[in-house]
PyMOL Python script that loads the backbone (N, CA, C, O; Angstrom):
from pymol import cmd

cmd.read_pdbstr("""\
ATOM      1  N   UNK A   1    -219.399-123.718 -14.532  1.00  0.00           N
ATOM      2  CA  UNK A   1    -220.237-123.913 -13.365  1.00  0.00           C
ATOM      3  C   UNK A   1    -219.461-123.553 -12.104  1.00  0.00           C
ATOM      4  O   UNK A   1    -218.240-123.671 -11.995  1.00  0.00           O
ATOM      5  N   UNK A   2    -220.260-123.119 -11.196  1.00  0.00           N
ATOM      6  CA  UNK A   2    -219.534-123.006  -9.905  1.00  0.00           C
ATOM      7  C   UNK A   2    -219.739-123.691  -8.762  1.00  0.00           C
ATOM      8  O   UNK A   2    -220.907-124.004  -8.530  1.00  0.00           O
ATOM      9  N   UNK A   3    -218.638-124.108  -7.734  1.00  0.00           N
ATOM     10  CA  UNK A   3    -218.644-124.818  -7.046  1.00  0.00           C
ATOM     11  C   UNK A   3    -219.729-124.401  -5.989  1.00  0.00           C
ATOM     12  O   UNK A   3    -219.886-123.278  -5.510  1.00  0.00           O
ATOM     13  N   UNK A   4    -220.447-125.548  -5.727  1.00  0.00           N
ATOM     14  CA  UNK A   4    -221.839-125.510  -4.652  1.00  0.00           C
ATOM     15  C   UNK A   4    -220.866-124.313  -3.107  1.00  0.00           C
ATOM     16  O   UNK A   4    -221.448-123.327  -2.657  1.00  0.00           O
ATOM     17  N   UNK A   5    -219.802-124.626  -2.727  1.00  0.00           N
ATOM     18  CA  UNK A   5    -218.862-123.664  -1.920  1.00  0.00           C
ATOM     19  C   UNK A   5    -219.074-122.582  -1.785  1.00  0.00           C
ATOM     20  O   UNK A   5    -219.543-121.939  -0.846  1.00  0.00           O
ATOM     21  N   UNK A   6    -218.489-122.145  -3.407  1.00  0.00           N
ATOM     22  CA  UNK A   6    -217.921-120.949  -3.683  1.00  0.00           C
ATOM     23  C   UNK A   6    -219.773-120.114  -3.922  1.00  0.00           C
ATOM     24  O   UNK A   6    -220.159-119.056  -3.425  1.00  0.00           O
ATOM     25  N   UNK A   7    -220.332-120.796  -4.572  1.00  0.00           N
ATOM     26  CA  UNK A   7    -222.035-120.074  -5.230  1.00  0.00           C
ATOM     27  C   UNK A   7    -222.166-119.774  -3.263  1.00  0.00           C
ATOM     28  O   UNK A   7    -222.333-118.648  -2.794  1.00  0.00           O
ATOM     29  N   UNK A   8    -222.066-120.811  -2.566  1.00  0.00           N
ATOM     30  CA  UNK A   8    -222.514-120.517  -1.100  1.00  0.00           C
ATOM     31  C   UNK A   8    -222.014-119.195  -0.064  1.00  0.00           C
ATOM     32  O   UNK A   8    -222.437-118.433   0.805  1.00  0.00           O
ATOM     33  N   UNK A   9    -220.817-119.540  -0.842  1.00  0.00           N
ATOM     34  CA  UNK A   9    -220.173-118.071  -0.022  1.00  0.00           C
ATOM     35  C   UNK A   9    -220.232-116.826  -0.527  1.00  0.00           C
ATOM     36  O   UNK A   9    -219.791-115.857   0.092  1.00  0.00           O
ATOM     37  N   UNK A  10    -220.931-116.724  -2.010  1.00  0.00           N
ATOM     38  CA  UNK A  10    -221.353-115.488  -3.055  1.00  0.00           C
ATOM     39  C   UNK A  10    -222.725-115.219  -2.380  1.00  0.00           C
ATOM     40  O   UNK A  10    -223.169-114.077  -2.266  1.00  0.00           O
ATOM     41  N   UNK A  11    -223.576-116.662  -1.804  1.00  0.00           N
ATOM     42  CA  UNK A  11    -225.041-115.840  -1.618  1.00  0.00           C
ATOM     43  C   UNK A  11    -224.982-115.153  -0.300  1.00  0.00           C
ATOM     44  O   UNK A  11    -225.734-114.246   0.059  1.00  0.00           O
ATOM     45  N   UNK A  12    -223.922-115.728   0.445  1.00  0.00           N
ATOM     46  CA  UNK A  12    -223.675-115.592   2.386  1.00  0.00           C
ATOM     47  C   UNK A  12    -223.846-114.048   1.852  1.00  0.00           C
ATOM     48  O   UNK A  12    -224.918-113.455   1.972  1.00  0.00           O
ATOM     49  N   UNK A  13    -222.254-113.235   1.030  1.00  0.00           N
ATOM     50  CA  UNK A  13    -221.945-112.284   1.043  1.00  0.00           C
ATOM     51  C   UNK A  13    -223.152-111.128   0.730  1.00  0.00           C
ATOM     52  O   UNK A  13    -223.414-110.140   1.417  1.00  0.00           O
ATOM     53  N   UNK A  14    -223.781-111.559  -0.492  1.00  0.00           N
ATOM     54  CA  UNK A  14    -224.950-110.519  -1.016  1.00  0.00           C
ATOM     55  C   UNK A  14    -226.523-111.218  -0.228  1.00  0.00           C
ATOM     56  O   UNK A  14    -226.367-110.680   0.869  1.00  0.00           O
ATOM     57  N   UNK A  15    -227.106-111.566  -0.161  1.00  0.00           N
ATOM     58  CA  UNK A  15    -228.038-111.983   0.363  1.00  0.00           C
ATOM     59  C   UNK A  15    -228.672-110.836   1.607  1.00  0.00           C
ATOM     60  O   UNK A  15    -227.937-110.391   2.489  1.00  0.00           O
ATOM     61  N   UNK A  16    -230.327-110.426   1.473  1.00  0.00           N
ATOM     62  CA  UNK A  16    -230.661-109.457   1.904  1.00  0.00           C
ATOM     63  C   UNK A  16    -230.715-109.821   3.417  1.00  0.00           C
ATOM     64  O   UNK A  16    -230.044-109.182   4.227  1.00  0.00           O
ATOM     65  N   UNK A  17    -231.771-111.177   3.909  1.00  0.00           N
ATOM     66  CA  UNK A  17    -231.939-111.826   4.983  1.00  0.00           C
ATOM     67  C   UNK A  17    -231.710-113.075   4.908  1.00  0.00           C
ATOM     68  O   UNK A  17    -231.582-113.561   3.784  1.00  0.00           O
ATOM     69  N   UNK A  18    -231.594-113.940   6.112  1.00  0.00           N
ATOM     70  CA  UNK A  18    -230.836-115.061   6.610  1.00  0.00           C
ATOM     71  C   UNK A  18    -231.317-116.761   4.812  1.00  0.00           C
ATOM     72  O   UNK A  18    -230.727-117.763   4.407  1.00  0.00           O
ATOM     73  N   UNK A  19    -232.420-116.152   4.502  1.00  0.00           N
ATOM     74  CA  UNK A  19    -232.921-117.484   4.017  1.00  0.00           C
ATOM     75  C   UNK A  19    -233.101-116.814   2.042  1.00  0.00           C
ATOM     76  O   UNK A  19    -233.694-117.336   1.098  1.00  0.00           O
ATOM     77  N   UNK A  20    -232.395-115.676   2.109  1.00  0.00           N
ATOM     78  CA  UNK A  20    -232.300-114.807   1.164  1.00  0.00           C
ATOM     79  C   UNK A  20    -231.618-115.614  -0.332  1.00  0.00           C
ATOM     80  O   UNK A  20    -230.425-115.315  -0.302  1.00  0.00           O
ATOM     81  N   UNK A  21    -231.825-116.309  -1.334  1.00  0.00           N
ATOM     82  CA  UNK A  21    -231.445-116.588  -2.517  1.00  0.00           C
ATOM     83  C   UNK A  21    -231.871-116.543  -4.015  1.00  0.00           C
ATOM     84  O   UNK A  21    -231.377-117.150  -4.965  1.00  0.00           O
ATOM     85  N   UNK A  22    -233.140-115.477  -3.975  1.00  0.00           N
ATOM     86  CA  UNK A  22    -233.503-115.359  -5.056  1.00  0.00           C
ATOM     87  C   UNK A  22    -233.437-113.726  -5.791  1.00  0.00           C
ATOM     88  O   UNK A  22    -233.533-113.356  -6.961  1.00  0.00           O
ATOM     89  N   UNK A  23    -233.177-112.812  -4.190  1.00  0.00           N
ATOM     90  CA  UNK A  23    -233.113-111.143  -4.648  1.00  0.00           C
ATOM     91  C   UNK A  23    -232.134-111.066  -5.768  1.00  0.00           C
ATOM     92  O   UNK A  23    -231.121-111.760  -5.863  1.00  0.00           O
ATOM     93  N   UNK A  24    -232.534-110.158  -6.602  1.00  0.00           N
ATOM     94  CA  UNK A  24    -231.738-109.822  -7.400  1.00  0.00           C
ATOM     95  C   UNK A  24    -230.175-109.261  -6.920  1.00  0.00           C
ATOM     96  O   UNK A  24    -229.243-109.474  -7.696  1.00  0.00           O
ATOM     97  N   UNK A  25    -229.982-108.724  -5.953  1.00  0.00           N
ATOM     98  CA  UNK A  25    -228.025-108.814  -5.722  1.00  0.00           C
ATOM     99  C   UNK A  25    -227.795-110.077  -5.569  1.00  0.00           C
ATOM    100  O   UNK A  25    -226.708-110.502  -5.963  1.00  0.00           O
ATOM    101  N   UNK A  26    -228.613-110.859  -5.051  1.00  0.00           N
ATOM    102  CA  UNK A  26    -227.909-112.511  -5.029  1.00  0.00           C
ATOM    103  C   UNK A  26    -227.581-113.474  -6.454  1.00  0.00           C
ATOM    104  O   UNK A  26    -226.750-114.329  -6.759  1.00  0.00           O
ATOM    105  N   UNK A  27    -229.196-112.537  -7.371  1.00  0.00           N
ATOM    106  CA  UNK A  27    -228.937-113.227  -8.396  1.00  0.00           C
ATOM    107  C   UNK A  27    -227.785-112.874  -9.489  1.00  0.00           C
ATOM    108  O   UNK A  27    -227.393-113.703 -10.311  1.00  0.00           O
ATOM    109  N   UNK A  28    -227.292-111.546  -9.399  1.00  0.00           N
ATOM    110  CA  UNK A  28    -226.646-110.727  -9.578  1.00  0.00           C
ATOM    111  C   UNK A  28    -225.042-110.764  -9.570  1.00  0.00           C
ATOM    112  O   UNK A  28    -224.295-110.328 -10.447  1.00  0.00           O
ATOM    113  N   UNK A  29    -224.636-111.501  -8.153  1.00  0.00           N
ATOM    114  CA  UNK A  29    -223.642-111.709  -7.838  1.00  0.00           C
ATOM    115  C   UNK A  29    -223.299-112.617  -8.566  1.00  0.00           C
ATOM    116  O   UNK A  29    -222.327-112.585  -9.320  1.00  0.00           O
ATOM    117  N   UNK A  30    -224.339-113.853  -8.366  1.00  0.00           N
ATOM    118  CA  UNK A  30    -224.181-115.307  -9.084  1.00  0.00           C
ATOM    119  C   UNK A  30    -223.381-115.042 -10.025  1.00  0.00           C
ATOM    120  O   UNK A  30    -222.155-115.007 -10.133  1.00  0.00           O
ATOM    121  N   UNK A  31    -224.369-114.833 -10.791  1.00  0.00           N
ATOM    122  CA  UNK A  31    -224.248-114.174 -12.547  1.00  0.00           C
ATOM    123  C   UNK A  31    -222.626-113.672 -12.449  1.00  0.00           C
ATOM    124  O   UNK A  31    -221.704-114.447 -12.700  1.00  0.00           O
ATOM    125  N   UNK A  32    -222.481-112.686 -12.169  1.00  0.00           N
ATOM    126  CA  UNK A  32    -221.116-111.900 -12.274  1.00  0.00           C
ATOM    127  C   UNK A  32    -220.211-112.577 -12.570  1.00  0.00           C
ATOM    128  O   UNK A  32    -219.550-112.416 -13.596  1.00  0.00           O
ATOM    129  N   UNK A  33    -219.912-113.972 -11.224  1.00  0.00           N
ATOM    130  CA  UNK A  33    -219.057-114.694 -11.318  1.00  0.00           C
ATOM    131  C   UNK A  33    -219.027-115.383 -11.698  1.00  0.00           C
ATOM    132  O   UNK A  33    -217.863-115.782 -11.727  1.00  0.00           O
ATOM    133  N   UNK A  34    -220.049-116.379 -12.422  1.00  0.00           N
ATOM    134  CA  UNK A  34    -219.690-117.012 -13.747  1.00  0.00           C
ATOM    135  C   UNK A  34    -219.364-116.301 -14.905  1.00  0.00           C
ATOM    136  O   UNK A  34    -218.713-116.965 -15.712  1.00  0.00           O
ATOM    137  N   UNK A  35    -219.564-115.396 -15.164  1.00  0.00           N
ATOM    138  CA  UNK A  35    -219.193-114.563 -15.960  1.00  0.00           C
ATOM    139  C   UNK A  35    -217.980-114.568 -16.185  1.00  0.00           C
ATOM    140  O   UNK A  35    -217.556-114.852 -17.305  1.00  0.00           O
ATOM    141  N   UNK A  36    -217.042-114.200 -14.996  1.00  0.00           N
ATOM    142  CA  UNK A  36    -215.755-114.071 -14.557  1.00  0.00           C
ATOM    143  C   UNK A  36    -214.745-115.128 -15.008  1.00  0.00           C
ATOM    144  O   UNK A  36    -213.636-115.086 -15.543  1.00  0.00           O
ATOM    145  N   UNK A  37    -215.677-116.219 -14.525  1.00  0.00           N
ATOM    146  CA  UNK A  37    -215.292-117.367 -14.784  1.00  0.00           C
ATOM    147  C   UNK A  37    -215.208-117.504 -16.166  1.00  0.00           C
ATOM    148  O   UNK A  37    -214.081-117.432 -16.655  1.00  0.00           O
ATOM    149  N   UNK A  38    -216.171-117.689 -16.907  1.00  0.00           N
ATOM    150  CA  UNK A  38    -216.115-118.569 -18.265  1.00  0.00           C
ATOM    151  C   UNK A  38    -215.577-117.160 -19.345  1.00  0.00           C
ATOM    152  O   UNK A  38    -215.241-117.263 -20.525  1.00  0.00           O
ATOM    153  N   UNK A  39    -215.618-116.167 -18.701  1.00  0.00           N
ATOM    154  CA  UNK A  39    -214.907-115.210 -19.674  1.00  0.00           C
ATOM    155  C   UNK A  39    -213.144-115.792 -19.723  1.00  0.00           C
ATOM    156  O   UNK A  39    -212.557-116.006 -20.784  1.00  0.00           O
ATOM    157  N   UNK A  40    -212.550-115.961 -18.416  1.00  0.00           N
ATOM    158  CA  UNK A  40    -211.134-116.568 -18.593  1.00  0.00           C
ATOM    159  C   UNK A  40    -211.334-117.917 -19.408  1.00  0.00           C
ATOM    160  O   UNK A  40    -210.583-118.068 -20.371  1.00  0.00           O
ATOM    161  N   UNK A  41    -212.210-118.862 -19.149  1.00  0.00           N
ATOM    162  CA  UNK A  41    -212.281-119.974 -19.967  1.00  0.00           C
ATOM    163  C   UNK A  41    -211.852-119.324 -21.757  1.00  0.00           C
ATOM    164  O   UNK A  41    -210.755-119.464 -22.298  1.00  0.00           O
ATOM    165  N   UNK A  42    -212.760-118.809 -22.204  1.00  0.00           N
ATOM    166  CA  UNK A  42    -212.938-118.365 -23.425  1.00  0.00           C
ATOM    167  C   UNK A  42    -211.568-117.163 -23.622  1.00  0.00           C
ATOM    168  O   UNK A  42    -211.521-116.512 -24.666  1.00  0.00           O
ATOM    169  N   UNK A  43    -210.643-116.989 -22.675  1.00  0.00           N
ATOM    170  CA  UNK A  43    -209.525-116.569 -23.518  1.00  0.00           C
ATOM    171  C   UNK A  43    -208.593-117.438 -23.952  1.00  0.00           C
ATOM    172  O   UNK A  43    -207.842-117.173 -24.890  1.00  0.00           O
ATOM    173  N   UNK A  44    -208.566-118.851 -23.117  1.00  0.00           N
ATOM    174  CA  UNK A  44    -207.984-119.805 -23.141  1.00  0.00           C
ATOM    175  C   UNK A  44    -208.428-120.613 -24.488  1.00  0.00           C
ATOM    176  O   UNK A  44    -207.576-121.137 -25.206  1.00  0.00           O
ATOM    177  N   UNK A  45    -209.668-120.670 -24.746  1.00  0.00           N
ATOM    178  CA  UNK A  45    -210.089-121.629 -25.630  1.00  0.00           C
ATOM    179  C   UNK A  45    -211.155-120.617 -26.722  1.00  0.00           C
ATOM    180  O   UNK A  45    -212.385-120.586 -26.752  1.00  0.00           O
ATOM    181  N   UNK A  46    -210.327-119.983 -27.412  1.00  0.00           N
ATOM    182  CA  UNK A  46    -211.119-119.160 -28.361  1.00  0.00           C
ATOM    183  C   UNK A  46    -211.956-119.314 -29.305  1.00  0.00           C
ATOM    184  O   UNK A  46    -212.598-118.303 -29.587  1.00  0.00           O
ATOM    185  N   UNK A  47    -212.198-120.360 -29.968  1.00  0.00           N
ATOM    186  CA  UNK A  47    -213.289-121.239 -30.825  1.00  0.00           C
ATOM    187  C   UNK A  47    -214.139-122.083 -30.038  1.00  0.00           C
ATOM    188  O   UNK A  47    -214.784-122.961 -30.611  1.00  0.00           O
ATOM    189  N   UNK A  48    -214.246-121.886 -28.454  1.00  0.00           N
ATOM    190  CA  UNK A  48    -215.652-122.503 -27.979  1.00  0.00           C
ATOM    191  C   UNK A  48    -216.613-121.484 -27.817  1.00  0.00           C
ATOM    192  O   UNK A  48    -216.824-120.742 -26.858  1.00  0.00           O
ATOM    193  N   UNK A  49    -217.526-121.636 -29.660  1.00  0.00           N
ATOM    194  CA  UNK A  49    -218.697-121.200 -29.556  1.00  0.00           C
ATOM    195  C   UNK A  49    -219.850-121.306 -28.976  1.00  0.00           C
ATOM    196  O   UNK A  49    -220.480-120.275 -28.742  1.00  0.00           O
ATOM    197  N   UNK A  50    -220.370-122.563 -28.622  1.00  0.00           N
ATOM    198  CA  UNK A  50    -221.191-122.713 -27.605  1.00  0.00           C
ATOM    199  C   UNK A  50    -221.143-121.947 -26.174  1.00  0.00           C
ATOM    200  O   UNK A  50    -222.043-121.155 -25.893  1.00  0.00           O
ATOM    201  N   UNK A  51    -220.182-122.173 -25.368  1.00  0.00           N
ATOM    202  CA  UNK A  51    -219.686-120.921 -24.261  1.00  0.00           C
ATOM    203  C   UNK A  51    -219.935-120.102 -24.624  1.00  0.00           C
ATOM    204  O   UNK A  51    -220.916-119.604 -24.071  1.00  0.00           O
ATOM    205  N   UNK A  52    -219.473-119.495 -25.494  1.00  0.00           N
ATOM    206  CA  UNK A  52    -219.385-117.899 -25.739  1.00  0.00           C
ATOM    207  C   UNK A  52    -220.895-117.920 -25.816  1.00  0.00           C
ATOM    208  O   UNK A  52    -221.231-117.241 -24.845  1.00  0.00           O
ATOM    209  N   UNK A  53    -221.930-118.303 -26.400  1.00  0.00           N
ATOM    210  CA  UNK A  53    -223.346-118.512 -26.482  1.00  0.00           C
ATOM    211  C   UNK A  53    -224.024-118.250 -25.446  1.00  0.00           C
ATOM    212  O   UNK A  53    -225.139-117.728 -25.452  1.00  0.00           O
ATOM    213  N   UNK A  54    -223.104-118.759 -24.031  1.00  0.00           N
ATOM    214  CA  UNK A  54    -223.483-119.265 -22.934  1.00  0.00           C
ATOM    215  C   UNK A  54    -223.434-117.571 -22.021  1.00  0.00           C
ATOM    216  O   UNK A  54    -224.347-116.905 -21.531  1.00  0.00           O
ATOM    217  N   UNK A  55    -222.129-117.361 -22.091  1.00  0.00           N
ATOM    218  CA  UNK A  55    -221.943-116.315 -22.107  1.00  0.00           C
ATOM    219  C   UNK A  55    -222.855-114.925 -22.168  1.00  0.00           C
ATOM    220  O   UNK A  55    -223.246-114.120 -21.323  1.00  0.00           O
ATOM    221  N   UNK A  56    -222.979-115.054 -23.512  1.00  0.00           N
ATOM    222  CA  UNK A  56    -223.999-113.950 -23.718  1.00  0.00           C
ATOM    223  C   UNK A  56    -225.187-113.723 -23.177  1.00  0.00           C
ATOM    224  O   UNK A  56    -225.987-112.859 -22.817  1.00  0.00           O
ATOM    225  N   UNK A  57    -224.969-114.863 -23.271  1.00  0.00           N
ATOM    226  CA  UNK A  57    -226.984-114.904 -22.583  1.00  0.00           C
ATOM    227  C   UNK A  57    -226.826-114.547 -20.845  1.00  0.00           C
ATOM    228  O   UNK A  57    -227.640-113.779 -20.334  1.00  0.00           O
ATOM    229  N   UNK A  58    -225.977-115.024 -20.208  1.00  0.00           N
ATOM    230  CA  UNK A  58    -225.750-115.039 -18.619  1.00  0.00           C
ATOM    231  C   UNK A  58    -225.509-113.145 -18.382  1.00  0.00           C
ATOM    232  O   UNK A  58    -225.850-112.595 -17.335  1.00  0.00           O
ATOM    233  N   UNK A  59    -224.898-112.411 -19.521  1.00  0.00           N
ATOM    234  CA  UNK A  59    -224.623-111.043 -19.424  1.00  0.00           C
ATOM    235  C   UNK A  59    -226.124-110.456 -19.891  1.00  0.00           C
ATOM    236  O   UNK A  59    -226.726-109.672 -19.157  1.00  0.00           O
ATOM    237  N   UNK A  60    -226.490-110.749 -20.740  1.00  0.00           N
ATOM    238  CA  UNK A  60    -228.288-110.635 -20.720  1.00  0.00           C
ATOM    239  C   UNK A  60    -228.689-110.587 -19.655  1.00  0.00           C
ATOM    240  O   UNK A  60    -229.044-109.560 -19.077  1.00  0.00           O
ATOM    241  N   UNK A  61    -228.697-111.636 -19.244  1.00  0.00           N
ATOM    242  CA  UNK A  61    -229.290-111.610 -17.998  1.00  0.00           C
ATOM    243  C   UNK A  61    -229.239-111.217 -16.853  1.00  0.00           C
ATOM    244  O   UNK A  61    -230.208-111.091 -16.105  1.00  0.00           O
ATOM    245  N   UNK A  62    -227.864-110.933 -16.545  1.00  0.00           N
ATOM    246  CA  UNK A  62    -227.553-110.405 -15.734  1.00  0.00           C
ATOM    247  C   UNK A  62    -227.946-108.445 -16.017  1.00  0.00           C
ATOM    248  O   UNK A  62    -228.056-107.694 -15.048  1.00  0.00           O
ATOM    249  N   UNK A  63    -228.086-107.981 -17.373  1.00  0.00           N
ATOM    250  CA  UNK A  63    -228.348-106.764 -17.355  1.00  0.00           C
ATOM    251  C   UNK A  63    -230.090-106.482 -17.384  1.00  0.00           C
ATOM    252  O   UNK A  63    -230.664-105.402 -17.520  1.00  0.00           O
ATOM    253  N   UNK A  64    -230.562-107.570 -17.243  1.00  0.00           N
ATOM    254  CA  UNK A  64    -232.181-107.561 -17.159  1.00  0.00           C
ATOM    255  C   UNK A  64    -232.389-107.471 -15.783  1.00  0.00           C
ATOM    256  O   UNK A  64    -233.265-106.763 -15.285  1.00  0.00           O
ATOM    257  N   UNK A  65    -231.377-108.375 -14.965  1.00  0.00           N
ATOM    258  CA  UNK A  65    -231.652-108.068 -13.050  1.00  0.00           C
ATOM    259  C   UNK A  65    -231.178-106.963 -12.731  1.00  0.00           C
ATOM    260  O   UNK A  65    -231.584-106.555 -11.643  1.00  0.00           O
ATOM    261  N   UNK A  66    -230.407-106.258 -13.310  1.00  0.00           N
ATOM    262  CA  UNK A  66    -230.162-104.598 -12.947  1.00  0.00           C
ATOM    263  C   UNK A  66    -230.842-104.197 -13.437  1.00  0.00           C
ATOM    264  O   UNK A  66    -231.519-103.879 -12.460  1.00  0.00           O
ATOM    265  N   UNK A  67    -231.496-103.785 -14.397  1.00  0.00           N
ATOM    266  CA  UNK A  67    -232.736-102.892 -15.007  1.00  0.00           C
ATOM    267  C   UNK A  67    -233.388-102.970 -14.478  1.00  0.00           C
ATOM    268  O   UNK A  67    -233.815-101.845 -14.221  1.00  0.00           O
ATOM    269  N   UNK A  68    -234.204-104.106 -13.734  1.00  0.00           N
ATOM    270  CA  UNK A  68    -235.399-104.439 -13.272  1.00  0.00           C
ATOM    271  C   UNK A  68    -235.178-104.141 -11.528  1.00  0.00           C
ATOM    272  O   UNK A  68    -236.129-103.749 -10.851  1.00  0.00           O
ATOM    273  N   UNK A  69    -233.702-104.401 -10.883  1.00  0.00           N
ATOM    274  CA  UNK A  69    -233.548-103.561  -9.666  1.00  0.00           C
ATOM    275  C   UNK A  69    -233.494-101.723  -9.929  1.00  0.00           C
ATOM    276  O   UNK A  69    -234.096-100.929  -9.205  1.00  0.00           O
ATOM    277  N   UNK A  70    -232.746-101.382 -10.969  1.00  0.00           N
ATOM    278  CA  UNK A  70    -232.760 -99.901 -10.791  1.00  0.00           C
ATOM    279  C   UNK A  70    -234.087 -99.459 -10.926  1.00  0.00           C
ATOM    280  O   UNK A  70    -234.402 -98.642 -10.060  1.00  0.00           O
ATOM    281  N   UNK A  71    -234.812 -99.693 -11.599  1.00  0.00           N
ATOM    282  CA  UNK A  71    -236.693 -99.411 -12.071  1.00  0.00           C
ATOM    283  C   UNK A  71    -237.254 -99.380 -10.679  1.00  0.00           C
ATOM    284  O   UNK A  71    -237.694 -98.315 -10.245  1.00  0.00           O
ATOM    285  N   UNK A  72    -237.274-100.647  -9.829  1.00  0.00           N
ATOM    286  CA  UNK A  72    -237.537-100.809  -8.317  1.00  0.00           C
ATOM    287  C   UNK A  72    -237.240-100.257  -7.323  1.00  0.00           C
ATOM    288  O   UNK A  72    -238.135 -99.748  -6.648  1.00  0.00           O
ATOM    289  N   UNK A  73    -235.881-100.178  -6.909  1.00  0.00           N
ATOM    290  CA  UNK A  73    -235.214 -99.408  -5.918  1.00  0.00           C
ATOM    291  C   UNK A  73    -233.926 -98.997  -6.258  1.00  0.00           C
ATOM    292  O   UNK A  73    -232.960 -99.758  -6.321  1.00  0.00           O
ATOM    293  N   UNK A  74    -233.907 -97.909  -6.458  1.00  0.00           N
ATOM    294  CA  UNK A  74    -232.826 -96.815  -7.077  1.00  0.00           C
ATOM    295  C   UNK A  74    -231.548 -97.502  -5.683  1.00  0.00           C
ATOM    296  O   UNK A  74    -230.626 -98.312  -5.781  1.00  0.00           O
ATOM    297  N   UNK A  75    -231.950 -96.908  -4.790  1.00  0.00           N
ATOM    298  CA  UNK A  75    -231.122 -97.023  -3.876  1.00  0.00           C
ATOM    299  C   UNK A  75    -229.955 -98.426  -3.743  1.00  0.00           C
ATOM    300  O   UNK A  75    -228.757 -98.298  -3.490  1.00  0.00           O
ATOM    301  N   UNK A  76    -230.848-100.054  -4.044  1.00  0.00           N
ATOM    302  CA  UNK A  76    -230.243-101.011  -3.575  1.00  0.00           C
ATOM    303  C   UNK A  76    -229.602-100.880  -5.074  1.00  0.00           C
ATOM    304  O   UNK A  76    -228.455-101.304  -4.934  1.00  0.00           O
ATOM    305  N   UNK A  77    -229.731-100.607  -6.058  1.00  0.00           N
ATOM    306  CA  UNK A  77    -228.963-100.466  -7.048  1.00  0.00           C
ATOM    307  C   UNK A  77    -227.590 -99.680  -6.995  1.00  0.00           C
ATOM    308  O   UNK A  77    -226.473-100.015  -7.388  1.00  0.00           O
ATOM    309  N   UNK A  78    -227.983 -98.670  -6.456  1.00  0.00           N
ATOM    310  CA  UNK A  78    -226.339 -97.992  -6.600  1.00  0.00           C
ATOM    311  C   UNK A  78    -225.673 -98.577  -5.576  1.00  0.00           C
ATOM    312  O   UNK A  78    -224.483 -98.330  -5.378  1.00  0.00           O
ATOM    313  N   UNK A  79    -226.527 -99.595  -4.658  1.00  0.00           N
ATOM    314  CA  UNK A  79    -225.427 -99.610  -3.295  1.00  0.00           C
ATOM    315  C   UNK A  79    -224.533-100.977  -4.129  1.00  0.00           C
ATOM    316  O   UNK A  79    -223.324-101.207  -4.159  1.00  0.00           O
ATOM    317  N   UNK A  80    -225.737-101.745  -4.775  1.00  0.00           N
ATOM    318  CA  UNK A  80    -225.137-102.963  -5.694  1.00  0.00           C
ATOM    319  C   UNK A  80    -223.527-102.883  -6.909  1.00  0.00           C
ATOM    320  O   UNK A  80    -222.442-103.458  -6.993  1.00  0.00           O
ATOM    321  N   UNK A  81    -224.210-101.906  -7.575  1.00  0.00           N
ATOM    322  CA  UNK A  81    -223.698-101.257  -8.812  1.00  0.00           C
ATOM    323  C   UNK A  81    -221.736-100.940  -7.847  1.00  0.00           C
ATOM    324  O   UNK A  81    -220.607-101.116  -8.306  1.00  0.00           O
ATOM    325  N   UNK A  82    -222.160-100.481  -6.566  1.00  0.00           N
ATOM    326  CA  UNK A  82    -220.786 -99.897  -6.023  1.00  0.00           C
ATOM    327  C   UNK A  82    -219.871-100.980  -5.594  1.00  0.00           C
ATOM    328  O   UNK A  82    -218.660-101.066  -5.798  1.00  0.00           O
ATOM    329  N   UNK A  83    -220.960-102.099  -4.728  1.00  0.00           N
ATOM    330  CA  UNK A  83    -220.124-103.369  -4.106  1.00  0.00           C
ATOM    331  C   UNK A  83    -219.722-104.628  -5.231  1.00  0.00           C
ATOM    332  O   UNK A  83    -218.872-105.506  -5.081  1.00  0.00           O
ATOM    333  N   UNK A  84    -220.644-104.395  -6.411  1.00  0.00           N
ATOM    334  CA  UNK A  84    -219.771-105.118  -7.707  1.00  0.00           C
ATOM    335  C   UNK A  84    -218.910-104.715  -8.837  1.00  0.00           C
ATOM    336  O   UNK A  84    -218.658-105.310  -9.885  1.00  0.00           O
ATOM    337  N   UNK A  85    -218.475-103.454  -8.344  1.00  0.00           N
ATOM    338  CA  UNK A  85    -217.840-102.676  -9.069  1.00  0.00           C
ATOM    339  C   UNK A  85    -218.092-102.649 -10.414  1.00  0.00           C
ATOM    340  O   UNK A  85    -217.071-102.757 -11.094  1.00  0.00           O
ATOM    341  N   UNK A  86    -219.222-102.528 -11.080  1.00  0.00           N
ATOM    342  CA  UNK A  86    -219.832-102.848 -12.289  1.00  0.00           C
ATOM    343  C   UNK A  86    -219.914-102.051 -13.385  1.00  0.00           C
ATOM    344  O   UNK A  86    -219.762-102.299 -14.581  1.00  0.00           O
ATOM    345  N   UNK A  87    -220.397-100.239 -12.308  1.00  0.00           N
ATOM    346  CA  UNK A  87    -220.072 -99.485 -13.581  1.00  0.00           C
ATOM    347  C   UNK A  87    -218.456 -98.354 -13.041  1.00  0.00           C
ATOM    348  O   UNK A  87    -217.926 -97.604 -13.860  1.00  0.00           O
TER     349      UNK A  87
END
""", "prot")
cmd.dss("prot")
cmd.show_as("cartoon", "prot")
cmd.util.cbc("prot")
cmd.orient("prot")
């Protein structure tokens, strides 16, 4: 999980307008960095299957909010794709 802080200063950064928390770069970002996160968890602790569960599904998901931004607007995608260094 991430700290209410840190999620705050991920939506400041990506967020389209002032009251902005549901666009997909916001949701996007989220995602990433738990990702980030519980991927180091899981080198540390290699038999927590549940995580890893957790895991998968959050990278799912996170590749369903890019599909569904690139389909929409080509543009905020590559600008996304560039500022999360993704591909």
């Amino acid at each position: 999980m991430l700290a209410t802080k840190k999620k705050q200063t991920i939506i400041k950064k990506n967020q389209i307008h002032d009251k902005d928390t549901g666009s997909p770069e916001v949701q996007v970002a989220v995602l990433s960095t738990q990702i980030l996160e519980l991927a180091k968890h899981l080198k540390k602790h290699k038999k927590d299957n549940h995580s890893r569960r957790g895991l998968i599904k959050m990278v799912a998901d996170r590749r369903t909010h890019l599909k569904y931004l690139e389909r929409k607007n080509k543009t905020r995608y590559t600008a996304l794709m560039k500022k999360m260094e993704l591909a």
